[in-house]
C-alpha positions in Angstrom: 53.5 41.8 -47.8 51.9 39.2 -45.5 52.1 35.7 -46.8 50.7 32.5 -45.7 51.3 29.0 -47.1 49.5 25.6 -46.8 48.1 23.4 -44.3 50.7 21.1 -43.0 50.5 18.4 -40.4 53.6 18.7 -38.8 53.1 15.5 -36.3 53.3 18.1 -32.7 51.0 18.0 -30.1 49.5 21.4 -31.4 48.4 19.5 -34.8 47.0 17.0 -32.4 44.9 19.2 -30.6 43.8 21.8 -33.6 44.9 19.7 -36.9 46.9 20.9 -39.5 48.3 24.6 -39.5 49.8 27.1 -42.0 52.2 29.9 -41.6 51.8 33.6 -41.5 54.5 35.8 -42.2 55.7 39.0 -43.8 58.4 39.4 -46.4 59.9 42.5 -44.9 63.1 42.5 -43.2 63.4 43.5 -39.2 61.3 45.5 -36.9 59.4 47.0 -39.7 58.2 42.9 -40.6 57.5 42.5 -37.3 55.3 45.1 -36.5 53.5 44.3 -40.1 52.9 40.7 -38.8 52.2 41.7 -35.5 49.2 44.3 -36.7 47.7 41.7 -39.2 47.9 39.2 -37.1 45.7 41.3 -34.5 43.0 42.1 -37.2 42.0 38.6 -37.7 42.0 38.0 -33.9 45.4 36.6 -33.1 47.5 37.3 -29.6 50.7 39.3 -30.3 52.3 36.4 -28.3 51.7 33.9 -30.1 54.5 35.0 -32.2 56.6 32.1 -33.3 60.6 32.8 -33.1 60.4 36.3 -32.5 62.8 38.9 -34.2 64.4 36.3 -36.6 64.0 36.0 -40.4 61.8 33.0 -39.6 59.1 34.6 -37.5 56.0 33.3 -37.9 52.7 32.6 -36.8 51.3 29.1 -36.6 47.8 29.5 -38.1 44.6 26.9 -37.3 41.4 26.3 -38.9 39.2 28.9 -39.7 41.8 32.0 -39.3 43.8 30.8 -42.7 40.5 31.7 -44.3 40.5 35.2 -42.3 44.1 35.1 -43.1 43.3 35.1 -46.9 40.1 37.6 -46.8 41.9 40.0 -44.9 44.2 40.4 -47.6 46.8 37.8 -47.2 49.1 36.3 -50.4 48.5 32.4 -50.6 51.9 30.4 -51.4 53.2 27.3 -51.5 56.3 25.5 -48.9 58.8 26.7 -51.5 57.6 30.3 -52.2 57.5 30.5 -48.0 61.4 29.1 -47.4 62.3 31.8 -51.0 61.4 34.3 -48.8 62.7 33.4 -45.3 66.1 32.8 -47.4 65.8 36.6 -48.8 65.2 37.7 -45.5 68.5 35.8 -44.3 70.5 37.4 -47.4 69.2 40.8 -46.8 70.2 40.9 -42.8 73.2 39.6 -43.8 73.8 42.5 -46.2 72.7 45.1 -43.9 75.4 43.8 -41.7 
């Protein structure tokens, strides 16, 4: 499932330039997350490169403007800071399992 929680200014030079931003993530574990992201991200016209912290449970995209809105209408689950760090955590405890 692809997630994306609220607007936050987070005081960098990107929030600066664009203003706030969300993040964009999925709540699968590993390659198969990644690849989810990755594919989502390109159907609401986002660079595969832009990838925030590839590979790790905290991947990510930063998300500006207009695209949370794509983000959403695309199919997207809206939640909140906590819901977003919940699942980052579960994605920590389930690597760690697997290990």
């Amino acid at each position: 499932m692809i997630v994306i929680d609220e607007f936050r200014d987070w005081g960098h030079a990107l929030n600066r330039k664009y203003g706030p931003s969300a993040h964009l993530c999925s709540d699968i574990v590993g390659e198969a997350g990644t690849e989810e992201l990755v594919a989502f991200a390109r159907c609401i016209g986002m660079r595969a490169s832009w990838l925030q912290k590839p590979g790790t449970t905290h991947e990510h995209f930063d998300v500006f403007a207009s695209r949370r809105e794509r983000a959403l209408a695309a199919g997207a689950r809206e939640v909140d800071k906590y819901e977003i760090v919940a699942i980052w955590k579960a994605k920590r405890a389930a690597l760690a399992e697997a290990r």
